[in-house]
C-alpha positions in Angstrom: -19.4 11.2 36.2 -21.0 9.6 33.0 -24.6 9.5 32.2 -26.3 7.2 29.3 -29.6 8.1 28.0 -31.5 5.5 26.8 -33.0 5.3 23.3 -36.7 6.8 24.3 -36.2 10.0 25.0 -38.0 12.7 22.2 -36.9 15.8 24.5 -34.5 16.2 27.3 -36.2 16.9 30.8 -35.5 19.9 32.3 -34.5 18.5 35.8 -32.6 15.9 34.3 -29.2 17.7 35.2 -30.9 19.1 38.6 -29.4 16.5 40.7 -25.8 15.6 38.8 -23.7 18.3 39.4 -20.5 16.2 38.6 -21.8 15.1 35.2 -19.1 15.8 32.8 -19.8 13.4 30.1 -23.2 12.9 28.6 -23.6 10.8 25.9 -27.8 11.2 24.5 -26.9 9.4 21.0 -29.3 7.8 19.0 -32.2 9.0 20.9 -35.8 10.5 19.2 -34.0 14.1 20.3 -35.9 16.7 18.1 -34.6 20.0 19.2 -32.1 22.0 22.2 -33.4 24.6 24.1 -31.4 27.0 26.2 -32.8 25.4 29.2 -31.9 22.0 28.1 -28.2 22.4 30.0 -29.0 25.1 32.6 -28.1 22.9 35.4 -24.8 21.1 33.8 -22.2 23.5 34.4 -19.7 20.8 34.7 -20.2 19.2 31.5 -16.9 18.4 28.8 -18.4 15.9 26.5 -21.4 15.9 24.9 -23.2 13.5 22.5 -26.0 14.1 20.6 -25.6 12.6 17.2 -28.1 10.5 15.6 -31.4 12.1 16.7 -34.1 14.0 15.0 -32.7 17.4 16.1 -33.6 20.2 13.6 -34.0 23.1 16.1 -31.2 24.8 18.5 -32.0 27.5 20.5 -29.8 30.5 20.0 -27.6 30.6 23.0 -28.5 26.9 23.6 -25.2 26.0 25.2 -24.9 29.0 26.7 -24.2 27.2 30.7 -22.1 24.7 29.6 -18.5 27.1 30.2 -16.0 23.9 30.3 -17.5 21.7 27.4 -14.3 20.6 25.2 -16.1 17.9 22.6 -19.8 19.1 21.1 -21.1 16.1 18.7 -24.5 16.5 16.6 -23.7 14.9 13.4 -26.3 12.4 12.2 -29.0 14.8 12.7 -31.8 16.9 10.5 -30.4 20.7 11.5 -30.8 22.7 8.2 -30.0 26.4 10.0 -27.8 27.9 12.8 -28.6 31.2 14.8 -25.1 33.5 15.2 -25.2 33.1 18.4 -25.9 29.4 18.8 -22.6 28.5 20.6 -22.1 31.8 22.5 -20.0 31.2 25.7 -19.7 27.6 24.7 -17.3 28.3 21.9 -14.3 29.5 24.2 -13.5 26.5 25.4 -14.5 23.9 22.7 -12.0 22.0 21.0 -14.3 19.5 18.6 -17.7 20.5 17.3 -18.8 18.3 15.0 -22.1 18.8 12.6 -21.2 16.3 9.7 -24.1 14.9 7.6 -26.8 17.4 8.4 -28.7 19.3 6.2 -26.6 22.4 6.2 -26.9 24.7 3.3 -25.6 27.9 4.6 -22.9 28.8 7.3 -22.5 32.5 8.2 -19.3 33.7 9.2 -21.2 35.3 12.7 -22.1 31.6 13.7 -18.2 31.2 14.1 -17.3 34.1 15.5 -18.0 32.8 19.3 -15.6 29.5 18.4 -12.1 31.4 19.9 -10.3 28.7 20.6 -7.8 28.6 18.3 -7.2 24.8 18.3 -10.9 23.9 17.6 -11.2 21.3 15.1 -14.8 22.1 12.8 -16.5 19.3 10.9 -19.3 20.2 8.7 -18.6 17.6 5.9 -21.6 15.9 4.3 -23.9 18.4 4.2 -25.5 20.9 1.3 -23.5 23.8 2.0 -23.2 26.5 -1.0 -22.3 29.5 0.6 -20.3 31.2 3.6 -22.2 34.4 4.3 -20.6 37.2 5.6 -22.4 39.3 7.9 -20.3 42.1 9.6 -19.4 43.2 6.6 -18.8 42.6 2.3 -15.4 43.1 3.1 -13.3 40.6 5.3 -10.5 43.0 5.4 -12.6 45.3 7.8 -13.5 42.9 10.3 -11.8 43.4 13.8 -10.8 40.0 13.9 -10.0 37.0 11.6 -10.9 33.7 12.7 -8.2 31.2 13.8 -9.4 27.2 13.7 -6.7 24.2 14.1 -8.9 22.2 11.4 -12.1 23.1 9.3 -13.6 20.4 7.1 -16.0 21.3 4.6 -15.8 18.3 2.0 -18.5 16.6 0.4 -20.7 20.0 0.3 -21.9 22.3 -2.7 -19.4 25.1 -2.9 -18.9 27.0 -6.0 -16.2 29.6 -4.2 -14.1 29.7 -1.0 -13.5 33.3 0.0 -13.1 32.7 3.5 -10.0 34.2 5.2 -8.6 33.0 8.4 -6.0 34.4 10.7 -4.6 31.1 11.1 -5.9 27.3 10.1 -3.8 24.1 9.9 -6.1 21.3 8.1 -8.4 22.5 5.3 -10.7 20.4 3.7 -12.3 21.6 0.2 -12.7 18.4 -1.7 -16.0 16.7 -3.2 -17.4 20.4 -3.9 -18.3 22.3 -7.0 -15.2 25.1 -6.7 -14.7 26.6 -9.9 -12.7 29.4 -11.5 -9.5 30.6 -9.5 -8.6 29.3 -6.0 -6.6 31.3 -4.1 -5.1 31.2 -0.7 -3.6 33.2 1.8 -3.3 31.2 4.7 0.4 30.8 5.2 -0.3 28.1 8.5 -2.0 25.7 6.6 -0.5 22.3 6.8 -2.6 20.4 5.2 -4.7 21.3 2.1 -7.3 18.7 -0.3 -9.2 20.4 -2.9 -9.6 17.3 -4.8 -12.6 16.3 -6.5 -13.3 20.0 -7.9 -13.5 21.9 -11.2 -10.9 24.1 -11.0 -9.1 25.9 -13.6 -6.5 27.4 -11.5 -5.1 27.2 -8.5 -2.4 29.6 -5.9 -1.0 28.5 -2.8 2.0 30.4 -3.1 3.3 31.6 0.4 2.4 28.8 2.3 5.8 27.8 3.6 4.4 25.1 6.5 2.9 22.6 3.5 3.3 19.6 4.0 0.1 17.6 2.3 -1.3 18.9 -1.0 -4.4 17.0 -2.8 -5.2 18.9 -6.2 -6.6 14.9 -7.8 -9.5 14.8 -10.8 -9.3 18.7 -11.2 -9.2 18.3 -14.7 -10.2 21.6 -15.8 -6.9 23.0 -13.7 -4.9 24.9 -16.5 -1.9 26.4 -14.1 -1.1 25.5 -10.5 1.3 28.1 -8.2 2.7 26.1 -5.3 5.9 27.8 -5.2 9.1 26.0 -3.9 8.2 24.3 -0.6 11.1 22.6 2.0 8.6 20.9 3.8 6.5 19.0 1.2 6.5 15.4 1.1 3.4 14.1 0.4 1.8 15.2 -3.1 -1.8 13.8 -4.7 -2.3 15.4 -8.5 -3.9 12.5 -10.0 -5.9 13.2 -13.3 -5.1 17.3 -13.8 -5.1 18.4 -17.0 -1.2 20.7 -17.0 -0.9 21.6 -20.4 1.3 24.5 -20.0 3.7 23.2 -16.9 4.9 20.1 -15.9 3.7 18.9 -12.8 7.1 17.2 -12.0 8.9 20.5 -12.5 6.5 22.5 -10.2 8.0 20.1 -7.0 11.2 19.5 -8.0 13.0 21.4 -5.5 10.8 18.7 -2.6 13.4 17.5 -0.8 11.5 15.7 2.1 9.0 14.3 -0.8 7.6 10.8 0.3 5.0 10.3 -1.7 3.7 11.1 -5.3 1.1 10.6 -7.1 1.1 11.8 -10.6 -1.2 9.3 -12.3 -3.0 10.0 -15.3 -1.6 13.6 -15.5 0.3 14.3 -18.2 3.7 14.9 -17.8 5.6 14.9 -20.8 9.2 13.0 -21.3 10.8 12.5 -18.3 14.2 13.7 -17.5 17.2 12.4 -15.8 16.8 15.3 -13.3 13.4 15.5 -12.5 13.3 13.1 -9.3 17.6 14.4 -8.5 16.0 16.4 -5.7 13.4 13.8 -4.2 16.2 12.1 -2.2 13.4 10.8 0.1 10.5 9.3 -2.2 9.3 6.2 -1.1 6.1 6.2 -3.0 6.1 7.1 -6.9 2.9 6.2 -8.9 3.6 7.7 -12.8 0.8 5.7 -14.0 -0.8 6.2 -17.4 1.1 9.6 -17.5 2.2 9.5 -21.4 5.5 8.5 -20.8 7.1 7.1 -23.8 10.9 6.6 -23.0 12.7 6.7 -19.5 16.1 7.9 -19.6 18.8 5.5 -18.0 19.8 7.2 -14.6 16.2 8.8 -13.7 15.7 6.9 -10.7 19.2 6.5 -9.8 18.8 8.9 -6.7 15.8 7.0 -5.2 17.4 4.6 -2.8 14.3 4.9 -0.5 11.4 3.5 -3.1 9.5 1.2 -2.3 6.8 1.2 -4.4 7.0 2.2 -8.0 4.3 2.4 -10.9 4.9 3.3 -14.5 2.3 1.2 -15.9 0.0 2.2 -18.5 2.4 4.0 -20.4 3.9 4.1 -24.0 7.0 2.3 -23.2 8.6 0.7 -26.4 11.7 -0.3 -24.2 12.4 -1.4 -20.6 15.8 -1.7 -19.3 14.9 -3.3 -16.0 18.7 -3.1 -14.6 18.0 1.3 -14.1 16.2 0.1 -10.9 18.9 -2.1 -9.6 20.2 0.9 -7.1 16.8 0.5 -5.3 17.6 -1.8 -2.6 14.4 -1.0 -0.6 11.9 -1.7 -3.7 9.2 -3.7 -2.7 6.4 -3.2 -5.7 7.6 -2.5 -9.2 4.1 -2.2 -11.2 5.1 -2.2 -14.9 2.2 -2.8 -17.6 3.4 -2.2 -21.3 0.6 -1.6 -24.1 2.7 -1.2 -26.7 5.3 -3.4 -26.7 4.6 -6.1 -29.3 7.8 -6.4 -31.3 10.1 -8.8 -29.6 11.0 -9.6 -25.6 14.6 -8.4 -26.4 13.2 -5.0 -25.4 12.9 -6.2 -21.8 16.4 -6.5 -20.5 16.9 -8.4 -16.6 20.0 -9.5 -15.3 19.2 -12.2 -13.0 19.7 -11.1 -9.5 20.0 -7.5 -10.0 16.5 -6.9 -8.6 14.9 -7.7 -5.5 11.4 -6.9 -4.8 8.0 -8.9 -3.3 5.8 -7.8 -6.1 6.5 -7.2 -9.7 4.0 -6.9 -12.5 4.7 -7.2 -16.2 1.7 -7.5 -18.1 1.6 -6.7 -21.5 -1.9 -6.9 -23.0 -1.0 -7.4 -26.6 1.6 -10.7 -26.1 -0.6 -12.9 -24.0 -0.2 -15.8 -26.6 3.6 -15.3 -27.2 4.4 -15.1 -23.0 1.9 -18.1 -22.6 3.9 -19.8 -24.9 7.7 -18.9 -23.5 5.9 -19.5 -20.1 5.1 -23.2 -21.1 8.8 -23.8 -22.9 10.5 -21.9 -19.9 7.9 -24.2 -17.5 9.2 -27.5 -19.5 13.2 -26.6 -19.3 13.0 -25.7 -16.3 11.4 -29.1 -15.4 14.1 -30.9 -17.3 17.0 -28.6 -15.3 15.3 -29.8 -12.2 15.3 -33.4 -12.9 18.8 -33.3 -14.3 20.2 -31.6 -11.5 18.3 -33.9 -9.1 20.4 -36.9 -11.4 23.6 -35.1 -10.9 23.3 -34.4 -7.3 22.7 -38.1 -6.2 25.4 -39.4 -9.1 27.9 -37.0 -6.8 26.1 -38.4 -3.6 27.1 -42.0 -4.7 30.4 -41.7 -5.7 32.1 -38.7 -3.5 31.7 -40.8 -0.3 34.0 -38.9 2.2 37.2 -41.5 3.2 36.2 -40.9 7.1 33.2 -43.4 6.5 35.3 -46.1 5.4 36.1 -47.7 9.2 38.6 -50.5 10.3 35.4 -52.5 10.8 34.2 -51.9 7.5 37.6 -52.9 5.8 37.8 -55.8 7.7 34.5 -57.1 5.9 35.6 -56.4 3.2 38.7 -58.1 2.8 37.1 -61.4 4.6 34.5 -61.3 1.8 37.6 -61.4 -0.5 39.2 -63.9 1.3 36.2 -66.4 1.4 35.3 -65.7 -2.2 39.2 -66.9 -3.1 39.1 -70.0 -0.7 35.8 -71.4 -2.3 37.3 -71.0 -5.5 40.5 -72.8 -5.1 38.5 -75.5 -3.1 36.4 -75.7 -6.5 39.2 -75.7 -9.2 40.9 -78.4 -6.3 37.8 -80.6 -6.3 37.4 -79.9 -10.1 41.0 -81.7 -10.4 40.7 -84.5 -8.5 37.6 -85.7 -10.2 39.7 -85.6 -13.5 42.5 -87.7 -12.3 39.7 -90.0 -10.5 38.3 -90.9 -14.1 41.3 -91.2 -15.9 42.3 -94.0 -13.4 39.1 -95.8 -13.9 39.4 -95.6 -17.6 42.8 -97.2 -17.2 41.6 -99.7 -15.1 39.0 -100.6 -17.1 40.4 -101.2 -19.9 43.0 -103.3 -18.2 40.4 -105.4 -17.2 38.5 -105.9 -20.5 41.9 -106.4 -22.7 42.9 -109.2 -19.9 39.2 -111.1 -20.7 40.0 -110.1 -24.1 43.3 -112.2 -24.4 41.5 -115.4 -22.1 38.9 -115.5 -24.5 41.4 -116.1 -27.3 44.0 -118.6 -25.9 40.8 -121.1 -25.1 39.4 -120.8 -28.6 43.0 -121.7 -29.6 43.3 -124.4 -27.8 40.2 -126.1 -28.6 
């Protein structure tokens, strides 16, 4: 059974739940909610899932969920609650497996307000809020406590730690990053799985130990000096963009990652790379080296990469590119190559034509925009010309490589009439041509006769006269 409150309500009714035994989800969102008291659920023993986020809520009772024994999903993010009583989710917190207070107003969690959370596959967010501090109550010394607190995932980003003492006896997903850690991070967790402290100021950090790793974000910690990870078999996804390792290579530190996928080692520096520094990282499918003050990339580097995809060395100090290293990588998709420096001549960019295969690659070089724009035009024009002549050459063959089959007995017959007729008029012509010569000739002849036989007449009369 569900039940929707609707958007008026300020405080929950205490006979609300007197009649709905069944209820198991209840979903009081974005309602004018301004605090819980332990009465609010007396009668909602049957509840799993309940939602109060987006409401005015800045008071809870302690022991305000105190009835509710099966409730698996507890949501009051979005609200105004600025303090939490130790014993707040007493009873509750056996059987809860999401409690989420994101974006509140949160500046101080003591370690006896998690106590009653037991389940050890409870997932904690309290992101988003002004937290600076994890008291701890039962004692100054976590080692005496009777018991260490187990969670399956505890966000904490986007708050206002300076230090992260806490000690768990277990923990999968921790979330430090977007806080104000300083100094020396260390941790002793060996279950967590995954691990961002991103976004701090830390100087140094020690993971070492953690042998179930398998995400690690350590991005804009520029202050970091040294990082201990140790040598982890199951890390393949690694974020260390913008640290400042002046003492160790941040490519060293993981080369033993065999299941790597993805790496991101941007604006870091690295130092020269080596042809072994990727051997191990049989699996990489992601590489970003960007802006990492590389200046020269030995032939063979990537040569055991056959699963990249996606590849970015731009930004760099490259004075020369031999394109072909990369032809091993049949899976590359994105090659993202932007050289600053390179403004002697385009011999230092070798390509052999078909040798790469990708759906995205970038060559920009900033300093040669007038030179490319120029080979771009001259390569635009022959290749224009090639088109054209090839388009020439192609019907020229068209025209005179007509396959025999075409040539029919019908056809042939035409042909040979046409001939035929053509030789027919023509003798008929030189024929008619003949005739009309021998025609005049006779009537010369005739003629003549004629006018020399008046001609002769003429004369014998004058004679005898």
């Amino acid at each position: 059974m569900t039940l929707v409150l609707d958007a008026s309500y300020k405080e929950l009714p205490s006979d609300v739940f007197s009649h709905s035994y069944n209820l198991q989800k209840l979903n009081a969102s974005h309602n004018q909610l301004t605090k819980i008291d332990r009465e609010s659920f007396q009668s909602a023993n049957n509840l799993q899932n309940l939602d109060l986020s987006n409401n005015e809520i800045s008071s809870i009772s302690n022991m305000a969920f105190f009835y509710l024994k099966k409730l698996k999903n507890l949501n009051l993010s979005n609200n105004k609650i600025s303090t939490l009583k130790s014993a707040t989710f007493e009873e509750c917190g056996k059987t809860l497996l999401f409690l989420n207070l994101s974006h509140n107003l949160l500046s101080e969690i003591s370690e006896d307000v998690l106590d009653p959370l037991t389940n050890k596959f409870i997932s904690i967010d309290l992101s988003h809020n002004k937290i600076a501090i994890i008291k701890s109550e039962s004692s100054s010394d976590s080692s005496d406590r009777s018991r260490l607190i187990s969670f399956n995932e505890l966000k904490l980003d986007h708050n206002l730690l300076e230090k992260f003492e806490f000690e768990f006896e277990s923990i999968t997903d921790l979330d430090l990053s977007n806080n104000r850690l300083q100094g020396v991070l260390l941790l002793k967790n060996k279950t967590v799985f995954y691990l961002d402290v991103s976004n701090n100021n830390l100087s140094e950090l020690k993971v070492d130990g953690i042998m179930e790793l398998e995400y690690l974000f350590i991005s804009n910690n520029y202050e970091m000096k040294k990082l201990l990870i140790g040598s982890y078999s199951n890390l393949n996804t690694v974020g260390m963009r913008n640290v400042n390792l002046q003492n160790i290579s941040g490519i060293n530190l993981l080369r033993n990652s065999s299941k790597m996928i993805f790496l991101d080692l941007s604006y870091s520096y690295v130092g020269p790379l080596n042809v072994d520094d990727f051997s191990e990282m049989t699996s990489l499918k992601t590489l970003f080296l960007k802006a990492t003050g590389i200046s020269r990339i030995t032939y063979g580097t990537f040569s055991h990469q056959k699963e990249l995809e996606w590849l970015d060395i731009s930004d760099n100090n490259l004075g020369f590119i031999d394109l072909q290293m990369f032809s091993g990588m049949k899976k590359l998709k994105t090659l993202d190559i932007k050289i600053q420096a390179l403004v002697e001549n385009m011999k230092n960019i070798t390509l052999e034509k078909q040798q790469i295969t990708t759906d995205k690659l970038t060559l920009q070089m900033n300093e040669l925009h007038l030179e490319l724009a120029k080979m771009k035009h001259e390569n635009d024009k022959n290749t224009q010309i090639s088109s054209i002549n090839k388009e020439r050459t192609e019907m020229l063959q068209t025209q005179a490589q007509i396959p025999v089959e075409q040539y029919s007995d019908t056809q042939f017959f035409k042909n040979f009439v046409i001939v035929l007729m053509t030789a027919i008029i023509t003798s008929i012509i030189i024929i008619r041509i003949v005739k009309t010569k021998a025609y005049f000739r006779k009537y010369i002849r005739e003629n003549m006769s004629v006018r020399y036989r008046n001609s002769e007449s003429t004369l014998t009369t004058a004679l005898n006269s």
